[in-house]
C-alpha positions, 0 to 999 in steps of 0.5 A, spaced: 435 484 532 441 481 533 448 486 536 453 488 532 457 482 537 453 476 535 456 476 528 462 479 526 463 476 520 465 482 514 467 481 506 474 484 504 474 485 497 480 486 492 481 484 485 487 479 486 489 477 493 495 477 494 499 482 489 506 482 490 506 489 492 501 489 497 502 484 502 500 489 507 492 488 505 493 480 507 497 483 513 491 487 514 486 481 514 491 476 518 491 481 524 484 482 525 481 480 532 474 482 532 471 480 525 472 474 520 474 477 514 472 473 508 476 474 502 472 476 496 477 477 489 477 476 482 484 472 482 488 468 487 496 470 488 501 468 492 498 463 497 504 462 499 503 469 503 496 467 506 495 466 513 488 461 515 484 466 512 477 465 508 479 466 500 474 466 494 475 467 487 470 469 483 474 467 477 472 466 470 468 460 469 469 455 464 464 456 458 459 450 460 458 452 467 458 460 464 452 458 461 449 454 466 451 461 471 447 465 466 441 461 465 441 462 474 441 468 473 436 469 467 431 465 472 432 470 478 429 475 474 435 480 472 436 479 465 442 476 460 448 478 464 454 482 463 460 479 466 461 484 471 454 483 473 455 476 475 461 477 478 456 482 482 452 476 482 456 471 486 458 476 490 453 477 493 452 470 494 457 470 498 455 476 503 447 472 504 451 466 505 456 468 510 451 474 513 456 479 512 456 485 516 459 489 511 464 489 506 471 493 506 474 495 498 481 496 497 482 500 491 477 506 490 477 503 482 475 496 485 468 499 487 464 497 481 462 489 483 461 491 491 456 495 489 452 493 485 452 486 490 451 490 495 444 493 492 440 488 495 443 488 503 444 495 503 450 493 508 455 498 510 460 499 505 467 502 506 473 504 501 481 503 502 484 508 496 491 507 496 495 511 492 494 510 484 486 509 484 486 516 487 492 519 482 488 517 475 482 521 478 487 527 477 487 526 470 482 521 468 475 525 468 471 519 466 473 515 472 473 522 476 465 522 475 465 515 476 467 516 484 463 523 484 457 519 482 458 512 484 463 510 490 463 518 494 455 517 495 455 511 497 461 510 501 460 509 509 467 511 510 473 512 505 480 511 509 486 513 506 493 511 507 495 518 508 493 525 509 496 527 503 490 523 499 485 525 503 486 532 502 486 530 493 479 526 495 476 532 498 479 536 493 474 532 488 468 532 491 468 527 497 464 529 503 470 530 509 466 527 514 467 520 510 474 521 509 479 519 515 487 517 515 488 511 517 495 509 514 497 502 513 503 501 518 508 496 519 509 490 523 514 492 529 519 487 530 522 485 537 529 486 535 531 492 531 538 494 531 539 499 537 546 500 536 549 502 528 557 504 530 559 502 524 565 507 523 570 502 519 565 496 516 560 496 509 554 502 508 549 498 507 543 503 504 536 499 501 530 501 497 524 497 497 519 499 491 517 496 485 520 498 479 516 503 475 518 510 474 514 513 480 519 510 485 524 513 482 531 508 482 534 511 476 535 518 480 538 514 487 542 509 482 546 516 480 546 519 487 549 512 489 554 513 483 556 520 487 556 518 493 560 512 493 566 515 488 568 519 495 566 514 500 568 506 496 564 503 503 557 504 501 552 498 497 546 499 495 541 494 495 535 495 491 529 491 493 523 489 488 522 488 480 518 491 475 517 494 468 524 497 468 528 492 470 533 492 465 534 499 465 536 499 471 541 493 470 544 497 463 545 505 467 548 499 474 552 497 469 554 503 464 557 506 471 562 500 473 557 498 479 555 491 478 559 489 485 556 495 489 549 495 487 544 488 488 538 486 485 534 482 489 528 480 485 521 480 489 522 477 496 518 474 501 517 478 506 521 475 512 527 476 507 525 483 506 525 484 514 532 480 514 535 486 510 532 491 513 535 488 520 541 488 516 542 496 512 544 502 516 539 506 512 533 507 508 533 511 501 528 513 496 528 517 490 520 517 488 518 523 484 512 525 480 511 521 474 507 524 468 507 520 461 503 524 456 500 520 450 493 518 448 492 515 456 496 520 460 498 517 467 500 521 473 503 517 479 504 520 485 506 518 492 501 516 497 505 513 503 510 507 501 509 502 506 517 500 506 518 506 508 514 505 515 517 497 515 525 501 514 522 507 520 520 500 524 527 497 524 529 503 526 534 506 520 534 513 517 530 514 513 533 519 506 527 520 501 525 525 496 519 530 499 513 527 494 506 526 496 504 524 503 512 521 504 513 527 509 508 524 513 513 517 515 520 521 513 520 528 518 526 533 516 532 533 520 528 529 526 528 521 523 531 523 516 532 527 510 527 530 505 531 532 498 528 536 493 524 530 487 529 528 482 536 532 486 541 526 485 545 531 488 542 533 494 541 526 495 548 524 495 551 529 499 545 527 504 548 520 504 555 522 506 553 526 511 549 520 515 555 515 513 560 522 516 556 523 522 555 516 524 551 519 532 546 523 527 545 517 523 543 512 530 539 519 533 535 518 526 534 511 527 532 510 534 527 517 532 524 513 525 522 508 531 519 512 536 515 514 530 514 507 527 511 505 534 506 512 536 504 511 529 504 506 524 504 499 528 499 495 524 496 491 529 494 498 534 491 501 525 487 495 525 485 495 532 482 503 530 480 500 524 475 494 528 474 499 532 471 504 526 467 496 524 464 497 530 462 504 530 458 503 523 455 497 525 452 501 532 450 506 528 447 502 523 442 497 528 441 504 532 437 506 526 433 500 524 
């Protein structure tokens, strides 16, 4: 019986590899040391951000080599396939010829086609739920059913990317013994800047999300309006892209801050780093989002992993208190909390940090120590090869 040392070789699967706002999944895969994650996706993204790593596409087939794919299957005696079953099929493919050792799924939603490859390995399966794959279980009783019956069983672990998220998964029905926290963290740069004595100079405030409603940028747009009419030093940075674009653009114009207020568009990650260098804080407005219509949609705060890059680079932090935010943003110690949707609060909190600049280098310098203890990603991915290990000890102990 070969030792869990001899092949070290696993399976990391997500539909698309590597999502613009994901970027922490391929940082993940890059930084491990103990294992050789072969990548198994749906879609291949950005692979310009890829970093050597092993990525298989199970993408759709061109209608020829389609049909020879069913005639395959038809001959190994399972039927006519649906789509998703040869899907499952290739991918299980790929975990016989790779002797893979386990699989690890992010995004609970994704869990249909590694299961069912997995049905013949019996390998251990472990899951990563990240935020909005828990958040439509709370309003998607199909779905919910779909993880009681079919990924909580079967889950070795699910990890969560805060503790906010593992006290939802428990609330539905995941056994607590298969849920442990492990947060995503952050890179942690070598230099950061340990000195912010910026009494006379630019304010320069910065918020890395997407576009969407949940994170909340037309809220920190009208405190930013707030703020700057008492103190003109401030700019304001807004990092990402998304559906509401051209909202932003239009309330940024209505209220005469063309010059103060910068969209960047999508970044590579080293041009995100370069900014978080360069700011003197870190805020964000995310609030609990709900659109009620024939497909209601609740959105919800895990943990944002800028938060944890901004908290790595040293800055204050100043951000609503939703979901598992409080959990990287500590109330008077690394930053400030303020109510969802409070532009006020949150205005008078930024003058107050520009105001008190001693205050705003002790956030800063606590938004690293936290950033080090706990959210260095290279000390996350250890505990997680560590947490491979131990499934794998456990599993060939019992054969």
């Amino acid at each position: 019986m070969p030792s869990v040392t001899e092949n070290k070789t696993m399976i990391v699967y997500t539909s698309s590899y590597i999502a613009s706002s994901e970027v922490w999944v391929g940082r993940q895969v890059a930084m491990q040391k103990q294992y050789q994650p072969i990548v198994c996706c749906i879609k291949k993204t950005h692979t310009d951000l890829y970093q050597g790593e092993r990525v298989i596409a199970l993408k759709p087939l061109s209608r020829k080599k389609l049909r020879i794919e069913q005639v395959r299957y038809v001959l190994s005696g399972r039927g006519w396939p649906r789509s998703k079953y040869l899907r499952a099929w290739k991918l299980e493919q790929q975990i016989a010829r790779w002797k893979a050792k386990l699989i690890h799924v992010h995004f609970l939603w994704n869990g249909v086609i590694p299961l069912q490859a997995r049905q013949k390995s019996q390998i251990p399966i472990v899951f990563t739920a990240h935020g909005t794959d828990v958040n439509k279980a709370r309003v998607d009783m199909e779905y919910r059913r779909y993880l009681q019956e079919s990924v909580f069983p079967n889950a070795t672990y699910i990890l969560t990317g805060s503790n906010f998220l593992k006290d939802k998964l428990q609330e539905f029905g995941c056994p607590p013994e298969k849920l442990r926290n492990h947060y995503q963290g952050a890179p942690i740069p070598f230099e950061w800047r340990q000195q912010r004595d910026n009494t006379s100079g630019t304010i320069r405030i910065v918020c890395v999300a997407l576009f969407k409603p949940v994170k909340g940028h037309t809220y920190l747009i009208a405190a930013f309006h707030k703020a700057i009419r008492q103190n003109p030093r401030l700019r304001l940075t807004l990092v990402g892209d998304g559906p509401e674009r051209d909202e932003l653009e239009r309330q940024i114009a209505h209220l005469g801050l063309t010059e103060q207020v910068k969209l960047t568009g999508w970044l590579p990650p080293q041009d995100v780093q370069k900014i978080f260098h360069d700011s003197d804080m870190c805020a964000q407005m995310s609030y609990t989002f709900m659109q009620k219509d024939d497909n209601m949609v609740l959105s919800e705060e895990g943990l944002p992993v800028s938060l944890t890059e901004a908290a790595s680079y040293g800055l204050p932090l100043l951000t609503t208190d939703s979901g598992g935010i409080r959990e990287i943003c500590r109330h008077g110690i690394n930053g400030y909390l303020v109510p969802e949707c409070d532009s006020d609060a949150m205005a008078e909190r930024m003058l107050e940090l520009v105001e008190n600049q001693e205050l705003c280098k002790q956030f800063g310098q606590k938004s690293r120590e936290i950033a080090e203890r706990e959210f260095d990603c290279q000390k996350q991915v250890d505990t997680l090869e560590t947490l491979y290990n131990q499934i794998l000890e456990k599993k060939d102990s019992s054969l």
